[in-house]
C-alpha positions as CSV (number, residue, x, y, z in Angstrom):
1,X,-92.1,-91.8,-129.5
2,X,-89.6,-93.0,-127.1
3,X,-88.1,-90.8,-124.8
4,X,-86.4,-93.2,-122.3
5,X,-82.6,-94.0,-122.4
6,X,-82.4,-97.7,-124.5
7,X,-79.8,-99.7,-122.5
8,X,-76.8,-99.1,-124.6
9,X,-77.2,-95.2,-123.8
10,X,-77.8,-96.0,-120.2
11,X,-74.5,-98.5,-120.2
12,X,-72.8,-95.3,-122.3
13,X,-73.9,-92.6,-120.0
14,X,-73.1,-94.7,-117.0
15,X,-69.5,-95.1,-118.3
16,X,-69.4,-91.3,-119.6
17,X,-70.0,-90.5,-115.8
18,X,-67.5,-93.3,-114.0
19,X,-64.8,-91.5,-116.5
20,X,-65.7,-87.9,-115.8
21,X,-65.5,-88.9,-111.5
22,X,-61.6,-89.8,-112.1
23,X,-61.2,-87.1,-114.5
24,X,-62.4,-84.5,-112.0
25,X,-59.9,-85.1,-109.2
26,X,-57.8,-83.2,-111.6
27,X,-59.2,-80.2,-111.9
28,X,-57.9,-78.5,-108.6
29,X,-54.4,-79.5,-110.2
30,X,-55.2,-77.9,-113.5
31,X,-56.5,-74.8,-112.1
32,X,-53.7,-73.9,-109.8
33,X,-51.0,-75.0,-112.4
34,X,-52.6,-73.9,-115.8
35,X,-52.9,-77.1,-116.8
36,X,-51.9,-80.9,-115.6
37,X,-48.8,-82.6,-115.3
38,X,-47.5,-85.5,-117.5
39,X,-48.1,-88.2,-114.8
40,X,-51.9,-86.8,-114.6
41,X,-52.0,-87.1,-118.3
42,X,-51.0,-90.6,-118.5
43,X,-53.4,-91.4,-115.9
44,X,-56.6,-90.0,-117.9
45,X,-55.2,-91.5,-121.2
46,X,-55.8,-95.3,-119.1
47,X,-58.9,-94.5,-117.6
48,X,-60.1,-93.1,-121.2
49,X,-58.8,-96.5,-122.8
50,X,-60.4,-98.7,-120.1
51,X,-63.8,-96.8,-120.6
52,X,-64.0,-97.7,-124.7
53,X,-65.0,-93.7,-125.1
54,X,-62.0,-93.0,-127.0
55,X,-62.3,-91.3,-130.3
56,X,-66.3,-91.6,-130.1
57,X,-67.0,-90.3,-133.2
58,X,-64.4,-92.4,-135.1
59,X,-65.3,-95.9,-136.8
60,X,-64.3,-98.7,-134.8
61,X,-62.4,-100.4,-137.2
62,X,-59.7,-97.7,-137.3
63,X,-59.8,-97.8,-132.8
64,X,-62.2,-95.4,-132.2
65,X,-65.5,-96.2,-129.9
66,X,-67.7,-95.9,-133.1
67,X,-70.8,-93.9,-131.7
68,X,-73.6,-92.7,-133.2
69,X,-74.1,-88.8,-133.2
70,X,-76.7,-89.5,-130.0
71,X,-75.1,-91.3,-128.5
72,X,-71.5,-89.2,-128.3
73,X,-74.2,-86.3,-127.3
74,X,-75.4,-88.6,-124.4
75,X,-72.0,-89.0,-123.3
76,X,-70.7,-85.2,-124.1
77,X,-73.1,-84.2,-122.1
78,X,-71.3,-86.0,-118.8
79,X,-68.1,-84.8,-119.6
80,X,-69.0,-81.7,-119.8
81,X,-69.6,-81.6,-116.1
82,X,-65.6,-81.4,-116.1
83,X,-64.2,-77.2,-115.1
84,X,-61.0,-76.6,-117.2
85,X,-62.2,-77.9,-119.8
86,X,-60.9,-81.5,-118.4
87,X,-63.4,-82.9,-121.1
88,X,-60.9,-82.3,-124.0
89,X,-58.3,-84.9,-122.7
90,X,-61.4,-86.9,-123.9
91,X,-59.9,-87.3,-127.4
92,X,-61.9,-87.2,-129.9
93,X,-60.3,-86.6,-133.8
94,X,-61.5,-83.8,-135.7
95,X,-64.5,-85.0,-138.6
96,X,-62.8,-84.3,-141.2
97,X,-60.6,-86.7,-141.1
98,X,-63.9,-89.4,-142.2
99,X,-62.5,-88.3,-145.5
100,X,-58.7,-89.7,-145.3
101,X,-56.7,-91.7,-147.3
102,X,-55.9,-94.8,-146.4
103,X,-52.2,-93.6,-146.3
104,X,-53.8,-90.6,-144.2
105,X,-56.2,-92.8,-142.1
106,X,-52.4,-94.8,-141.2
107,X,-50.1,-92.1,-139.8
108,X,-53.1,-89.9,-138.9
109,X,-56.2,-91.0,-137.8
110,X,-55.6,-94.4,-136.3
111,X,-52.9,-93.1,-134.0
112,X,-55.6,-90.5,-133.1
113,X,-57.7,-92.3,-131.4
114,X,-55.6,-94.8,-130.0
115,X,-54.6,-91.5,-128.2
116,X,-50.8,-91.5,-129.5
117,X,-51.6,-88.8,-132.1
118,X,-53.5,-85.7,-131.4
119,X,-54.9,-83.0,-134.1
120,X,-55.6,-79.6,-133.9
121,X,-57.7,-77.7,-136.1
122,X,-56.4,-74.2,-137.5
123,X,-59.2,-72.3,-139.3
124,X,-59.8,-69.0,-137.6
125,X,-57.3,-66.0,-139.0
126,X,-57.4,-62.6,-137.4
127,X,-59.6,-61.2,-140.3
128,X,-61.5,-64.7,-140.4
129,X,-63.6,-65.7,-137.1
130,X,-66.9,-66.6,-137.6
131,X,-67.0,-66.1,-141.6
132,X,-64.5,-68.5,-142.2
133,X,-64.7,-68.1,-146.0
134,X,-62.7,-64.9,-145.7
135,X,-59.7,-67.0,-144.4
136,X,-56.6,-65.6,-146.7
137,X,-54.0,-68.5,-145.9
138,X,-52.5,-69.8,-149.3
139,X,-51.3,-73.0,-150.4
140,X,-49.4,-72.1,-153.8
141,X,-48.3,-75.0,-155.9
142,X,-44.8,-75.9,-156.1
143,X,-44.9,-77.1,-159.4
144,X,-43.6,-80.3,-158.0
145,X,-47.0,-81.9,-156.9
146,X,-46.8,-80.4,-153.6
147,X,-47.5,-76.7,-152.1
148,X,-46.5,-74.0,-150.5
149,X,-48.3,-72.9,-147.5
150,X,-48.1,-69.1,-145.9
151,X,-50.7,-67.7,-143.9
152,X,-51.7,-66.9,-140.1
153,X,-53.7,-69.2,-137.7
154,X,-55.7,-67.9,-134.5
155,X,-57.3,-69.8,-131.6
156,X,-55.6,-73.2,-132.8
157,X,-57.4,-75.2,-129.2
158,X,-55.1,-77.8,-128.3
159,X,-52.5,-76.3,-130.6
160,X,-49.8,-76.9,-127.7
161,X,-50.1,-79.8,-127.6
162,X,-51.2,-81.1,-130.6
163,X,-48.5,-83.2,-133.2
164,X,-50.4,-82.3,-136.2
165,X,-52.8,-79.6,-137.6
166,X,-56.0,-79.6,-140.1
167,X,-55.5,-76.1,-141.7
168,X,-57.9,-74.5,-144.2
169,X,-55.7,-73.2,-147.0
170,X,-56.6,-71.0,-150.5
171,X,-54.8,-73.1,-153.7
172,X,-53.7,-70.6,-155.9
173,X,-54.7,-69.3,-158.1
174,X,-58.1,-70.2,-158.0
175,X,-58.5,-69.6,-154.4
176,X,-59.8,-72.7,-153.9
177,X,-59.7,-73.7,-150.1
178,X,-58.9,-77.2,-149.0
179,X,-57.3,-78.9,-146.2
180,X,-54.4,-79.7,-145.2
181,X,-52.7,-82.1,-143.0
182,X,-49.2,-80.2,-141.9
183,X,-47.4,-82.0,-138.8
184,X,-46.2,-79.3,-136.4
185,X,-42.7,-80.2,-136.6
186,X,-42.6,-79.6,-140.8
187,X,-39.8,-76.4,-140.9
188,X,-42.0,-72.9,-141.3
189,X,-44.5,-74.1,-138.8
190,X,-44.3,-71.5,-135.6
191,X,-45.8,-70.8,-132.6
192,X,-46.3,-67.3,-132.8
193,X,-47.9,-66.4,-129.5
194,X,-49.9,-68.3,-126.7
195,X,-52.8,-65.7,-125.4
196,X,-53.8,-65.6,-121.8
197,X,-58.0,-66.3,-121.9
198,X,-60.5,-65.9,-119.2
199,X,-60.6,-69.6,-118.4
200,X,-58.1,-71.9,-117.6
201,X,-58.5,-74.3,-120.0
202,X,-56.4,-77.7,-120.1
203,X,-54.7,-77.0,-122.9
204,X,-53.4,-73.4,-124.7
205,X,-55.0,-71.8,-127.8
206,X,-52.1,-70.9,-129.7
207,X,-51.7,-68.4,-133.0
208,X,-49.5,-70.4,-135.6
209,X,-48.0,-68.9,-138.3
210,X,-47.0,-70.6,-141.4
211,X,-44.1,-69.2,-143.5
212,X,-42.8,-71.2,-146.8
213,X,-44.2,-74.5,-145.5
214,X,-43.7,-77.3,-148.2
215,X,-46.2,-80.5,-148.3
216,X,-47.0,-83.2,-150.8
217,X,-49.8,-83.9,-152.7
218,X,-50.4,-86.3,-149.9
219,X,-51.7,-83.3,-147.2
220,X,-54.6,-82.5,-148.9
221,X,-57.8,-84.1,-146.9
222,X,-60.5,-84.5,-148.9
223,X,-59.6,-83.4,-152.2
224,X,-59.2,-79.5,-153.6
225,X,-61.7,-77.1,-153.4
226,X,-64.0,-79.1,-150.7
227,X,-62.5,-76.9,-148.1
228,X,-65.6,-74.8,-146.9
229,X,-67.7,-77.9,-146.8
230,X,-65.5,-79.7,-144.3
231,X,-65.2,-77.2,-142.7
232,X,-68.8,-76.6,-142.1
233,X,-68.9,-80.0,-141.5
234,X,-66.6,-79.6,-138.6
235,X,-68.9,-77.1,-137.3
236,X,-72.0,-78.7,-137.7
237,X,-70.5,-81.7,-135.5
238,X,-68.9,-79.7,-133.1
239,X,-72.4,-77.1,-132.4
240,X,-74.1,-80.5,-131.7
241,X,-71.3,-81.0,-128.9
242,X,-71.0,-78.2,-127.3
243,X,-74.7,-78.4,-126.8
244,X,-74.5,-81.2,-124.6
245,X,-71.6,-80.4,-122.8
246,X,-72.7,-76.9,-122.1
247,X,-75.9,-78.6,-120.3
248,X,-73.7,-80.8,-118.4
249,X,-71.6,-77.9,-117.1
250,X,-75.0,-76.3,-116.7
251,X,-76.3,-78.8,-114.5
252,X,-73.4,-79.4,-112.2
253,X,-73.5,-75.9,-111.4
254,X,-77.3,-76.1,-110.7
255,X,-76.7,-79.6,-108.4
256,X,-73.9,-77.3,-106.2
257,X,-76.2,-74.6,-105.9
258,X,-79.3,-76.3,-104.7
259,X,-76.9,-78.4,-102.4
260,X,-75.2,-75.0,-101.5
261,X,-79.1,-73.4,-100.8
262,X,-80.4,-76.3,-98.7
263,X,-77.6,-75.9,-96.4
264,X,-76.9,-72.1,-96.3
265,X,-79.0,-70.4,-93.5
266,X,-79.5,-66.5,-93.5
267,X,-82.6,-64.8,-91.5
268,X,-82.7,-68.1,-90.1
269,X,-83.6,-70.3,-92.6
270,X,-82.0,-72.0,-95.9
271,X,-81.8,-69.9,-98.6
272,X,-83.8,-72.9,-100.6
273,X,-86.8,-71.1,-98.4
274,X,-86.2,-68.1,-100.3
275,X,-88.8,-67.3,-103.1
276,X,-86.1,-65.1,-105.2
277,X,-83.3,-68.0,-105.0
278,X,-86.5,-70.3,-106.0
279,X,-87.4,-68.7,-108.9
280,X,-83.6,-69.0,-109.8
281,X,-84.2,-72.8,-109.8
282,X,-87.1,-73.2,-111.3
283,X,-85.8,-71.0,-114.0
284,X,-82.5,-73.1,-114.4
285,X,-84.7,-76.2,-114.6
286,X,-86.2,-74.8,-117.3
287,X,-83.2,-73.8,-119.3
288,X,-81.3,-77.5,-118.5
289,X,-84.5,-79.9,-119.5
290,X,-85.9,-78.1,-122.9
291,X,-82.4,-77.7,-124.1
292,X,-81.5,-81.6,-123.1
293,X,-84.4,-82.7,-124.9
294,X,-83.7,-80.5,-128.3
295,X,-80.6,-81.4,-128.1
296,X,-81.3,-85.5,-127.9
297,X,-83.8,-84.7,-131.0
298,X,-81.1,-83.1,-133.5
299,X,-78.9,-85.8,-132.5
300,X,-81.0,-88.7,-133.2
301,X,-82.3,-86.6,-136.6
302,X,-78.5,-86.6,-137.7
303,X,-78.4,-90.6,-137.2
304,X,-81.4,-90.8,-139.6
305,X,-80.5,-88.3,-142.4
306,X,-79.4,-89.5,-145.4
307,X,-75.9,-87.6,-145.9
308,X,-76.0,-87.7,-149.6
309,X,-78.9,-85.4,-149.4
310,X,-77.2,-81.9,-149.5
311,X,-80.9,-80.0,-148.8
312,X,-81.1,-81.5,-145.5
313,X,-77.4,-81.3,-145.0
314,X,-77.7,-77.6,-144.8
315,X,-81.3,-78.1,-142.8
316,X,-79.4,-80.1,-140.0
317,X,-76.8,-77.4,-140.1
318,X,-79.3,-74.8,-139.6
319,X,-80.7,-77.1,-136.6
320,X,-76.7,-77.6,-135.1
321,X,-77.2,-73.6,-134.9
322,X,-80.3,-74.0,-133.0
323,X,-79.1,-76.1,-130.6
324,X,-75.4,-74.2,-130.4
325,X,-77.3,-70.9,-129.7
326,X,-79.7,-71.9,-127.4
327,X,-77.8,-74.5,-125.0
328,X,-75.0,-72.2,-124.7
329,X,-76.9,-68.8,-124.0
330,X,-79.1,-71.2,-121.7
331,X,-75.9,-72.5,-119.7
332,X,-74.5,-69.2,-119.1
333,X,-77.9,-68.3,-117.9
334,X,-77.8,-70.8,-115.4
335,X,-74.4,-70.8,-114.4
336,X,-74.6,-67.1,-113.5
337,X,-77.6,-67.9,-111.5
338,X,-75.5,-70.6,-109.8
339,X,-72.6,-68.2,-108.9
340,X,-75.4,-65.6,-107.6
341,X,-76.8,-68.3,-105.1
342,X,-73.5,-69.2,-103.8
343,X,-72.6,-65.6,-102.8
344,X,-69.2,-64.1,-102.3
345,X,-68.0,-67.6,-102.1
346,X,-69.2,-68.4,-105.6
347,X,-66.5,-65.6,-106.9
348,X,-63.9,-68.2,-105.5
349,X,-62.1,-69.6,-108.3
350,X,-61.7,-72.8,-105.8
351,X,-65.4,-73.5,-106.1
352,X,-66.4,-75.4,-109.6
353,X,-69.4,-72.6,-110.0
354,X,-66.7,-69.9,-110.3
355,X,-64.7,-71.8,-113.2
356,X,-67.7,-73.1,-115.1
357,X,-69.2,-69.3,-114.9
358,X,-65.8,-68.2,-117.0
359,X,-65.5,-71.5,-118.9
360,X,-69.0,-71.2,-120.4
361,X,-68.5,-67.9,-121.8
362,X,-66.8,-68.8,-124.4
363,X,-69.6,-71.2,-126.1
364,X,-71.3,-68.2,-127.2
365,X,-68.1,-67.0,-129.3
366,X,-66.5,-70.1,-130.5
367,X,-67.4,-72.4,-133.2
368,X,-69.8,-69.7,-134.3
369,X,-70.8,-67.1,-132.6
370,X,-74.6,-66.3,-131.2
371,X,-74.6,-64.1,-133.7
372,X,-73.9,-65.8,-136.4
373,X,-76.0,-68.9,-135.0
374,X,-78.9,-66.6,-136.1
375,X,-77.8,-65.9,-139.4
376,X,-77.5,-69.2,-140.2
377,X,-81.0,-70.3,-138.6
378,X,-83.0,-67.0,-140.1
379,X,-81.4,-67.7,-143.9
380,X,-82.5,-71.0,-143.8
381,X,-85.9,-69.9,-142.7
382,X,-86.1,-68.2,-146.2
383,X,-84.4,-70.2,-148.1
384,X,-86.0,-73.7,-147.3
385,X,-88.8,-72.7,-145.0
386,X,-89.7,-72.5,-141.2
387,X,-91.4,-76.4,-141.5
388,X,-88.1,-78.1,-141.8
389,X,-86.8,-76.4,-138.6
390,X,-90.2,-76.7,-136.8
391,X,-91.0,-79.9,-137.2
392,X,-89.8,-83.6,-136.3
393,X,-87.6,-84.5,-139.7
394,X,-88.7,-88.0,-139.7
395,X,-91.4,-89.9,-139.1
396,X,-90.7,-93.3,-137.0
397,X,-89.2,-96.6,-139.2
398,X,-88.8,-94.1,-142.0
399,X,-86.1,-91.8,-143.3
């Protein structure tokens, strides 16, 4: 086994960290204004550009920085030292859209991740979180070729923004869910409602609705009926993700707080000196290092599986969940600790501790939550046994 960084990941997480030092002098800026201003945007979009980590997960040849599932958890992981959610003007297009068109790949995913196009993805309803299967949007032929879409979407995450949308849809009348490609501007596609959420996130999470909206033939991603399994596709990706940025936060927030006990005195000496707020560390270290290291492992077992094999396809899926539910419970563990070290002052929503402590919590809930992380691990515990989930997948030079 080799567990050291090869040079390309120390040259990616080296640039991953000189992009998320110019992204953070925004964050002050997006936390007192709900968000950052268009100059601030441009400036990002540059520095993003001049790093090569645009679109990391999307093939070079159509612009993106063409990175193996590793290595974008190598440089997740950085970004996700960013409060606000900064990391997200990061672009990075939504997986299913591997399964374009070339028409699709030209007006959508190209101008994605040159940054001039940005996607959102619209799956949740308000009877359809976490079981996305009970989504009831429809998408109704015309009888031209084209459909009719009507239906309700919740927690759309950069849906303000965003100049197109990946919506999971019901064809009629076989209820077969698919994809669609809608761009926001297509008449019948509203902004219904912008919540106000516990962080202040860079971006909004809108709730779309959809009333009588007409597309082609030509919206469909990925053909009819293979709805669920992009879908869960999409999720699989994005657990892996969140798992290395929620380490990231939880490691900035354990850097400020040793930093903060080594110089805070009380009784007359640093609060470092204090068993209790030691046993917070050491307990922080703990949750930051096993879940790095798991997560590195599924990552690197996703570059080696073979992704016509649907068995392990649902086996990784099971291990995204793994990774999902323990980084993220782990993060808010140490987070919270964080805040608790700092005192008073780490209630201050000026200090990063503060905002990561609300930004965190929501990694437990979307994308799957906790709950349902376990589902998914303990069904395929019976299904296809606790070895596969155990174990190292592969053995080395061999798939």
């Amino acid at each position: 086994m080799e567990f050291a960084y090869s040079p390309r990941l120390a040259d990616l997480k080296e640039r991953a960290r000189a992009l998320t030092d110019t992204i953070m002098q925004f964050e002050d800026e997006c936390e007192r204004n709900n968000g950052i201003s268009d100059e601030s945007h441009a400036t990002i979009k540059a520095a993003v550009l001049a790093s090569g980590l645009q679109a990391i997960n999307t093939p070079v040849e159509y612009g993106g920085a063409g990175l193996t599932v590793l290595e974008q958890a190598v440089v997740q992981d950085e970004l996700g030292k960013l409060t606000n959610a900064l990391w997200d003007t990061v672009w990075r297009p939504a997986n299913p859209l591997t399964h374009a068109t070339p028409e699709q790949r030209e007006r959508y995913l190209i101008p994605g991740a040159r940054g001039d196009r940005r996607d959102a993805v619209a799956i949740s309803e308000a009877n359809a979180g976490s079981d996305f299967s009970a989504a009831s949007t429809t998408a109704t032929p015309d009888g031209n070729g084209g459909y009719i879409i009507n239906g309700e979407k919740w927690f759309v995450t950069v849906g303000d923004v965003a100049d197109y949308l990946i919506v999971l849809a019901n064809v009629e009348p076989e209820h077969a869910a698919t994809i669609f490609l809608i761009d926001v501007d297509t008449p019948g596609v509203k902004i219904k409602h912008i919540p106000r959420y516990t962080h202040t996130f860079v971006y909004e999470h809108p709730e779309f609705t959809f009333e009588n909206v007409r597309v082609g033939a030509d919206a469909v991603l990925g053909g009819i009926g293979q709805g669920h399994d992009l879908t869960r596709d999409w999720f699989t990706e994005e657990r892996l993700m969140i798992g290395a940025r929620t380490i990231g936060a939880a490691e900035r927030a354990l850097t400020l707080a040793v930093d903060w006990a080594r110089e805070r005195v009380q009784g007359g000496e640093p609060l470092i000196n204090r068993q209790l707020i030691q046993g917070m560390i050491a307990d922080s270290v703990v949750d930051i290092t096993t879940n790095r290291a798991l997560t590195h492992q599924v990552a690197w077992e996703f570059d080696q599986a073979d992704p016509d094999d649907a068995d392990l396809r649902k086996t990784l899926h099971a291990k995204a969940a793994t990774v999902k539910l323990a980084a993220s419970e782990a993060s808010n563990r140490v987070v919270d600790r964080a805040v608790q070290i700092f005192g008073g002052r780490g209630y201050i929503r000026d200090y990063p501790v503060e905002r990561l402590w609300r930004e965190l919590r929501v990694d437990r809930i979307w994308e799957g939550t906790s709950e349902i992380q376990r589902l998914v691990i303990a069904n395929e515990a019976n299904k296809r046994g606790l070895d596969n989930l155990l174990s190292f997948r592969y053995e080395t030079g061999e798939k």
